[in-house]
TORKOL-4160 file (C-alpha; in steps of 0.2 Angstrom, whole numbers, padded with zeros to 4 digits, m for minus):
181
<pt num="1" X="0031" Y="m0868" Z="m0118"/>
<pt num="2" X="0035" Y="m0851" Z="m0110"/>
<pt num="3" X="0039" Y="m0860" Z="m0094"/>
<pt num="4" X="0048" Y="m0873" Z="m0102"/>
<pt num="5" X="0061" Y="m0860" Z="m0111"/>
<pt num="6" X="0062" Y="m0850" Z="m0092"/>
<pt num="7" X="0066" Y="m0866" Z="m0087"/>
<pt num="8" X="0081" Y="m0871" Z="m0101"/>
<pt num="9" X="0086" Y="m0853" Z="m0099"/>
<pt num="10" X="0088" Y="m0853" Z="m0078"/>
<pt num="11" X="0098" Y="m0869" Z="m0080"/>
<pt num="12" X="0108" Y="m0864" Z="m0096"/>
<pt num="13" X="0114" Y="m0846" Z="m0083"/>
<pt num="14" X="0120" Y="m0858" Z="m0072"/>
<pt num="15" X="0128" Y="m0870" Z="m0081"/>
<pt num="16" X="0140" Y="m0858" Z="m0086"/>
<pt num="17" X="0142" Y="m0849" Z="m0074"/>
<pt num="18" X="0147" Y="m0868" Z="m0064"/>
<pt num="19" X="0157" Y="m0868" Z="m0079"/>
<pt num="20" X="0165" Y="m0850" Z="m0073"/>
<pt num="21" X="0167" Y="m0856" Z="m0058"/>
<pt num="22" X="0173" Y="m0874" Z="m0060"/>
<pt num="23" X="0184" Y="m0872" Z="m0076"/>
<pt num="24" X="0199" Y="m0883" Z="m0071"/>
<pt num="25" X="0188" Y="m0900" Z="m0067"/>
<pt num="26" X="0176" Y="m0897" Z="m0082"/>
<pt num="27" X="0189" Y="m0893" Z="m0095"/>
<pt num="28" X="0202" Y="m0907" Z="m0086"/>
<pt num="29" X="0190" Y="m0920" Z="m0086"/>
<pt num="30" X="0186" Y="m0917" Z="m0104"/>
<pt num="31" X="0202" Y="m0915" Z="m0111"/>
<pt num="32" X="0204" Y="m0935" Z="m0109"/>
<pt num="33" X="0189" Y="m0937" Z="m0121"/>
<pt num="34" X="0196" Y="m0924" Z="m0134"/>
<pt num="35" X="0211" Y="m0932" Z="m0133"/>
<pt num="36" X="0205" Y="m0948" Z="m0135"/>
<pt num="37" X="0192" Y="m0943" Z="m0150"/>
<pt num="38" X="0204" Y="m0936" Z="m0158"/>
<pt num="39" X="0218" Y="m0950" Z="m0157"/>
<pt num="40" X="0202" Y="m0963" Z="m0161"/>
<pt num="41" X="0195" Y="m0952" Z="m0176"/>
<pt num="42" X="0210" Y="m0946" Z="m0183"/>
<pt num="43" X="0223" Y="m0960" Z="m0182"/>
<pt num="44" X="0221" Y="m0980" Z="m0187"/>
<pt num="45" X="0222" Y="m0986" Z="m0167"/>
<pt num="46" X="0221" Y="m1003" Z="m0165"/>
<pt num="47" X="0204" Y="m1012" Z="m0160"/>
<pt num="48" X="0210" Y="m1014" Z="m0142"/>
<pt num="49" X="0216" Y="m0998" Z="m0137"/>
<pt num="50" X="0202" Y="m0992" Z="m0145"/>
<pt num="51" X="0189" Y="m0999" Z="m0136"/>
<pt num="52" X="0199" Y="m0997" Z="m0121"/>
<pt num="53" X="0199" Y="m0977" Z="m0123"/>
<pt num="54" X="0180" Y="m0980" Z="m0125"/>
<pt num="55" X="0179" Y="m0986" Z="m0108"/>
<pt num="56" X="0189" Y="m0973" Z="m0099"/>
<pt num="57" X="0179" Y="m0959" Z="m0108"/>
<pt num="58" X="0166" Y="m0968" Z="m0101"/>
<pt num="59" X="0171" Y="m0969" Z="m0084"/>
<pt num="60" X="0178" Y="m0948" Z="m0083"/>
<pt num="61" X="0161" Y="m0942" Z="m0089"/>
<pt num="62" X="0153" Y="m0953" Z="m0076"/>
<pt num="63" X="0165" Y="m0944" Z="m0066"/>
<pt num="64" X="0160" Y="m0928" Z="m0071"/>
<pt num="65" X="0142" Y="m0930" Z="m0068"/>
<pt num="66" X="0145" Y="m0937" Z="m0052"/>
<pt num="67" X="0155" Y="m0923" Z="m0046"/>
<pt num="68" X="0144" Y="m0910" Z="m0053"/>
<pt num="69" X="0129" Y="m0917" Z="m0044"/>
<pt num="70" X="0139" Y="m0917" Z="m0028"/>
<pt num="71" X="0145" Y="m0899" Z="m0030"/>
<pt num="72" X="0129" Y="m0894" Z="m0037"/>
<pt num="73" X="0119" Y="m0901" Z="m0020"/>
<pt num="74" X="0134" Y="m0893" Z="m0009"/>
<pt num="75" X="0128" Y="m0876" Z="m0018"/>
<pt num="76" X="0111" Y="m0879" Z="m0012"/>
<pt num="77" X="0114" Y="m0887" Z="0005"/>
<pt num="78" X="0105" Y="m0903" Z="0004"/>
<pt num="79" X="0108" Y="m0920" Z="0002"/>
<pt num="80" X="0104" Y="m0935" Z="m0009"/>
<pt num="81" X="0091" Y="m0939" Z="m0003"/>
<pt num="82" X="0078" Y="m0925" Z="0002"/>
<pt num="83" X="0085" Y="m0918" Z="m0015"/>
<pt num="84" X="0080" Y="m0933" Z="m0023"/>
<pt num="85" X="0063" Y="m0932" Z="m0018"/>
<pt num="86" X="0058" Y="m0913" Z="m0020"/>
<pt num="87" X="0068" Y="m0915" Z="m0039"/>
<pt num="88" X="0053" Y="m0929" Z="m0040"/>
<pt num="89" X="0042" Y="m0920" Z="m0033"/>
<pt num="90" X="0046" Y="m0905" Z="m0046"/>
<pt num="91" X="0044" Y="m0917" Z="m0061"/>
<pt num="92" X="0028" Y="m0924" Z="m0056"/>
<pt num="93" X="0021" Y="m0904" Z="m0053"/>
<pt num="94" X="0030" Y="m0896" Z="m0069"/>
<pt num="95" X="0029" Y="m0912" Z="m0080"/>
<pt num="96" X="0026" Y="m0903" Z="m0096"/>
<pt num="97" X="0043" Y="m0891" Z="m0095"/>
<pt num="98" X="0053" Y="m0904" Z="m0086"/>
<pt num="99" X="0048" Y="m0915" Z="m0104"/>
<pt num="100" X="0050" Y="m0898" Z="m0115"/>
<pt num="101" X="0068" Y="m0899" Z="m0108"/>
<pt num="102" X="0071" Y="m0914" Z="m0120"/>
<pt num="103" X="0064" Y="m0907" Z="m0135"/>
<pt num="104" X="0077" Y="m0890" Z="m0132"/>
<pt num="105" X="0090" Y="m0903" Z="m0129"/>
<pt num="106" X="0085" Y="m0911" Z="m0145"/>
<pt num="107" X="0086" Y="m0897" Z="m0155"/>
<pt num="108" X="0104" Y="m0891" Z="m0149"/>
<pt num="109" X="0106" Y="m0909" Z="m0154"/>
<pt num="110" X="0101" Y="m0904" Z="m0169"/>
<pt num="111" X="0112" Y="m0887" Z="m0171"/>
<pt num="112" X="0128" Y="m0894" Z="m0164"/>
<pt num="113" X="0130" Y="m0912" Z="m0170"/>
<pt num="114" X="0120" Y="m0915" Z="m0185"/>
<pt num="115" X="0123" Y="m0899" Z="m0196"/>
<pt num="116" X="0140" Y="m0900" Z="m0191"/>
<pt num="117" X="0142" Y="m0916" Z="m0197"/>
<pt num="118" X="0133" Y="m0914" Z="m0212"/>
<pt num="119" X="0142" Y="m0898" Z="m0218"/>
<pt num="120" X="0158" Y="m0909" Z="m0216"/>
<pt num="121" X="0152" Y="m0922" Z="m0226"/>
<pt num="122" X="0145" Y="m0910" Z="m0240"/>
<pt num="123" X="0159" Y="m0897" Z="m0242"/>
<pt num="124" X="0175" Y="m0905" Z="m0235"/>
<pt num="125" X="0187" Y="m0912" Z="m0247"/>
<pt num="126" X="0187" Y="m0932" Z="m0244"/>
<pt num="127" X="0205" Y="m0929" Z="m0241"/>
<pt num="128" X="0202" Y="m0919" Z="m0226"/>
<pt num="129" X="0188" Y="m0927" Z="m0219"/>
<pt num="130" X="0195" Y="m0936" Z="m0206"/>
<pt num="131" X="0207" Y="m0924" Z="m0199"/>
<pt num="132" X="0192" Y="m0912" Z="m0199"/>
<pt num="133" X="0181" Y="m0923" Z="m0189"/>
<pt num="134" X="0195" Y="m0927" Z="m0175"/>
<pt num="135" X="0195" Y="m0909" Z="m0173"/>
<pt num="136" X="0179" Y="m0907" Z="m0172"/>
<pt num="137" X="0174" Y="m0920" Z="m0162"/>
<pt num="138" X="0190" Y="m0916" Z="m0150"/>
<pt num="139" X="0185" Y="m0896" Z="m0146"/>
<pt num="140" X="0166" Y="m0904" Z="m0144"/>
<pt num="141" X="0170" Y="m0913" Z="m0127"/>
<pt num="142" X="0174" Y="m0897" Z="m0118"/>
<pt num="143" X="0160" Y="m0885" Z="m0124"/>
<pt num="144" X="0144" Y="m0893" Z="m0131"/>
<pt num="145" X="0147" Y="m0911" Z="m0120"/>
<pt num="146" X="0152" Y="m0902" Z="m0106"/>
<pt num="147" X="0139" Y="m0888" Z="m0107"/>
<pt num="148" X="0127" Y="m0903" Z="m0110"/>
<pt num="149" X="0131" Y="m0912" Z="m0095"/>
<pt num="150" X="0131" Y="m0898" Z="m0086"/>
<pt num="151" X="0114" Y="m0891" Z="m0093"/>
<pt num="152" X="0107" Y="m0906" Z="m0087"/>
<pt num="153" X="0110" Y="m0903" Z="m0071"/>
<pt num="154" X="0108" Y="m0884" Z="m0071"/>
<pt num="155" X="0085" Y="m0891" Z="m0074"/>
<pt num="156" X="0087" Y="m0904" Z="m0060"/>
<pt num="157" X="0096" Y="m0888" Z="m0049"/>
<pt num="158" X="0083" Y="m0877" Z="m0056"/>
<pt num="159" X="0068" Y="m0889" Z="m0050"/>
<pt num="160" X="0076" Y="m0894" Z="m0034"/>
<pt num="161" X="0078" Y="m0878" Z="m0030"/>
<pt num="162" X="0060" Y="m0873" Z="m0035"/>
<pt num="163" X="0067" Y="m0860" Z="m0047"/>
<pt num="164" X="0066" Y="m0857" Z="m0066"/>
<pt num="165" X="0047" Y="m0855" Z="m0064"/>
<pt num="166" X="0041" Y="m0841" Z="m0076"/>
<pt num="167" X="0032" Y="m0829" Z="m0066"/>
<pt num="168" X="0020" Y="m0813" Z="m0071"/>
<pt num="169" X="0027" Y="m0797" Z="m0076"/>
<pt num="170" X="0023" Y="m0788" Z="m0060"/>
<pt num="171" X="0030" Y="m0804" Z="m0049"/>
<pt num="172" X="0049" Y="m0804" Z="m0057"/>
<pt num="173" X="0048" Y="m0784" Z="m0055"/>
<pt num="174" X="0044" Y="m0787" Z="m0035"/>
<pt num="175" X="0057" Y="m0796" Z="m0034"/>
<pt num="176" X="0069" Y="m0787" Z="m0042"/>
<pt num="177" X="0065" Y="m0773" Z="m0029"/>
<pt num="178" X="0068" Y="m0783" Z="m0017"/>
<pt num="179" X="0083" Y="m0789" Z="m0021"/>
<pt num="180" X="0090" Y="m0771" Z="m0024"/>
<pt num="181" X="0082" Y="m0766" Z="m0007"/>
């Protein structure tokens, strides 16, 4: 489990600092969801447009993932490819935290979704409700979505890379003095 957490906590430093670094296309990208959630949640939109906002959400995320993969490999210098196969490679050796990573990503499910949306239902007026889900569900898509997305990719950098591993006591202090000499 110690691994696992190493693991979540590598990828979860770079995701935000890719976030840091990125700002413009992660935040641009998901302001058309925000927008659209909250138009769709907070307004009576006909069936039509509706479903036609759905599938460009659908499409920008795709873009976003796609984009952070790319910039993600450009960071490390590889290719689809060999990258492909060593993020394979690491899954088969590091089963067990690679499938840990879910569970994590369950339980921000959990703390960011769920309860929210459950505090709403249990102490906001009827009257308010709606207007206090489109808000919510708007400033979601560029922080816990986004970060999500970005999460994600932070574990398939981290086993690509051969990174996140959690190492002995005496191990990480070697290589802190190495990287200070």
């Amino acid at each position: 489990m110690r691994k696992a957490l190493v693991l979540s906590g590598e990828a979860l430093r770079w995701a935000l600092r890719f976030y840091g670094r990125h700002t413009l296309l992660v935040f641009g990208l998901s302001l058309v969801p925000t927008v659209q959630r909250f138009v769709v949640v907070g307004y009576d939109v006909p069936t039509a447009a509706a479903v036609s906002s759905e599938v460009l959400v659908a499409l920008v995320r795709l873009l976003l993932v796609v984009l952070v993969v790319r910039l993600m490999l450009a960071e490390l210098g590889c290719r689809g490819g060999p990258a492909w196969r060593r993020l394979t490679a690491a899954i088969g050796a590091r089963r067990t935290e690679f499938w840990l990573q879910w569970v994590v990503l369950a339980a921000a499910f959990v703390v960011f979704d769920v309860l929210p949306t459950v505090a709403i239902a249990l102490w906001v007026p009827e009257s308010a409700r709606d207007t206090v889900n489109a808000t919510l569900v708007a400033v979601k898509n560029p922080t816990v979505i986004a970060m999500t997305v970005l999460w994600m990719a932070g574990v398939a950098r981290m086993l690509i890379a051969g990174q996140g591993e959690a190492r002995a006591p005496e191990a990480a202090e070697d290589a802190a003095t190495r990287r200070r000499s």
